[in-house]
N, C-alpha and C positions, 0 to 999 in steps of 0.2 A: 724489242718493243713492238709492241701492235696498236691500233689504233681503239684498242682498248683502255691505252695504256694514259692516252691524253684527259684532259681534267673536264670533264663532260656529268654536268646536274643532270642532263635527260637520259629517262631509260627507254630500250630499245623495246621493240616490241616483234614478234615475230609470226610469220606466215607462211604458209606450206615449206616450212622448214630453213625459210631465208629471216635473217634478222637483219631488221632497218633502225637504222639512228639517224639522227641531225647532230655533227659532230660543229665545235665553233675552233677550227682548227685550217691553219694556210695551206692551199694544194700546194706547197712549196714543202711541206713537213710529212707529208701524210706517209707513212709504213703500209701500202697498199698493194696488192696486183696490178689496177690498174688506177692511174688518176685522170680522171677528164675535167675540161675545161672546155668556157665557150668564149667564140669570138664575133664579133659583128663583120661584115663586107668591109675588108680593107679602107675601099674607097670612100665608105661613111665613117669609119669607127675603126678611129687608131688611137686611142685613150685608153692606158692601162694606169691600175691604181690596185693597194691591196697585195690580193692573194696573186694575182694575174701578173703582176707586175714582179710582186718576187721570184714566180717560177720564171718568167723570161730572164730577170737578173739571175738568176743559177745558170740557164742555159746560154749567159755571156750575150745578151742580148738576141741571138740567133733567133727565136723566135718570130722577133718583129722584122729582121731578116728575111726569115721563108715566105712570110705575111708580104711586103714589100718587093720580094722578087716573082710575086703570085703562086708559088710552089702553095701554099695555101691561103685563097684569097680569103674565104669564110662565108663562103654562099650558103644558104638556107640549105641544114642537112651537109653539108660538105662536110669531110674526116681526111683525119692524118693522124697516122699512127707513129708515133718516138718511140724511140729506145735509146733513155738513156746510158749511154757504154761508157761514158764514164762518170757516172754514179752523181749527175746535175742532183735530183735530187732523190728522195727512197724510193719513191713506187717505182717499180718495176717495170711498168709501160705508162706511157702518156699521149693520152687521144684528145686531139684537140676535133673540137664538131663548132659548125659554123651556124651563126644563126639571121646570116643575111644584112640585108634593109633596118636598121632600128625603128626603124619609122613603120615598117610593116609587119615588127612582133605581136604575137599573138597566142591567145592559150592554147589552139588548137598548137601551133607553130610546138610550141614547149611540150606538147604531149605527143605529139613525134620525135621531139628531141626523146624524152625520154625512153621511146619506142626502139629508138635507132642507138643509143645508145646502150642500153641492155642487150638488144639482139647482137649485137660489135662482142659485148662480155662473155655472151654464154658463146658464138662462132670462135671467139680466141680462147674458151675453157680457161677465165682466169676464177678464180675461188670466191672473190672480193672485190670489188670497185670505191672509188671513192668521184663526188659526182660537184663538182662547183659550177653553180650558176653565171658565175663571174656579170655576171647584169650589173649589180653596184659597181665594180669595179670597171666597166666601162665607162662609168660616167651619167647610166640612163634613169632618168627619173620613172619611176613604172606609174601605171594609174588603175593597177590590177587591183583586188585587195589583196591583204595580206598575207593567204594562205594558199594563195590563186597561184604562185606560180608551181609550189610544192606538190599542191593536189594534180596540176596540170602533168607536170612530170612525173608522179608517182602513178597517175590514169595510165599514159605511156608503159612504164616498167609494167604494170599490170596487163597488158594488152602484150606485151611481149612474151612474158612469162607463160601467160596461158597460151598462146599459139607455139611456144616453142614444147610443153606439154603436149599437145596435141602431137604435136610433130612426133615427139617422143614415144607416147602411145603406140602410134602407127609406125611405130621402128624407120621411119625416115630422119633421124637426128640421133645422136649421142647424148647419154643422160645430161642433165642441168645440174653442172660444178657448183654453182653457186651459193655461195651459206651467207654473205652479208653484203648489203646496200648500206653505204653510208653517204648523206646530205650534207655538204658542208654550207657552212652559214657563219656571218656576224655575229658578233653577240645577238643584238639588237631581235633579228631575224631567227632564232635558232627556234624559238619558241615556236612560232605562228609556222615556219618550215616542218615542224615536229607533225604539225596537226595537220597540217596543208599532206601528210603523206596518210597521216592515219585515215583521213576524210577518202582520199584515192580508194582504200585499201577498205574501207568500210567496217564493218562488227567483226570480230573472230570467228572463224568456223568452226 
């Protein structure tokens, strides 16, 4: 089963040959190459709830472990790469990327997430990613609008994709694996996530 396979109302839409979804599915479930997740600086933000909380409960709490021993604290842009060995949950790799301060999040801040973690996808040549915000599930009230933090991130993937092109061009990179981005989201959220990526990605070419 692929993450096709999950019960998803919204259709994907596709760009320089990568297809993007907003999937309403647990990074705890996902059939992926890679799954990432965000976490706030330890020392402000140790509330898990949701999606975030069941992938820690798979990986036996360990998680909040590595977080707590500072193996990863969650500073702004920080990464840590798992491998699941024994099979915590389906994706195949799990990148956790840090996103600091809560108190000093920001669009800009999210459209390097999304920059940094793209560029992490296409350097590990995985096929597919699956990408949760975990923001709700920390606990933090946003005061973004609604599509702000999708488009924020979807800016980022944009910005990577065309630099790692470049790159490719000028034969300084290996081709671009990638064929699907997928957005996980709430119910709630899957909608306004949808548009928050199409808005990044602008009209069809």
């Amino acid at each position: 089963m692929t993450t096709e396979a999950y019960n998803n109302s919204i259709e994907p839409f596709v760009r320089n040959g990568i297809s993007f979804n907003t999937l309403v599915v647990s990074p705890s479930e996902t059939i992926t190459s890679m799954q990432i997740i965000c976490f706030f600086d330890f020392q402000k933000n140790q509330y898990y709830s949701g999606g975030t909380y069941a992938v820690n409960q798979h990986f036996g709490n360990e998680l909040h472990e590595i977080r707590s021993k500072g193996i990863f604290r969650g500073n702004a842009l920080e990464t840590l790469l798992i491998t699941p060995c024994l099979n915590q949950i389906p994706a195949r790799l799990l990148l956790l990327i840090g996103l600091g301060d809560p108190e000093k999040l920001s669009l800009d801040l999210l459209e390097s997430v999304g920059y940094a973690v793209t560029m992490e996808a296409i350097k590990l040549k995985v096929t597919d990613f699956c990408f949760a915000p975990s923001l709700k599930d920390a606990g933090i009230t946003l005061l973004f609008g609604k599509t702000s933090v999708s488009k924020a991130l979807g800016q980022g993937i944009v910005k990577a994709l065309k630099a790692s092109a470049v790159l490719v061009q000028k034969n300084l990179a290996q081709p671009i694996l990638l064929t699907k981005i997928n957005l996980l989201a709430g119910q709630p959220q899957a909608v306004y996530g949808h548009e928050g990526l199409r808005q990044a990605f602008g009209k069809e070419d």
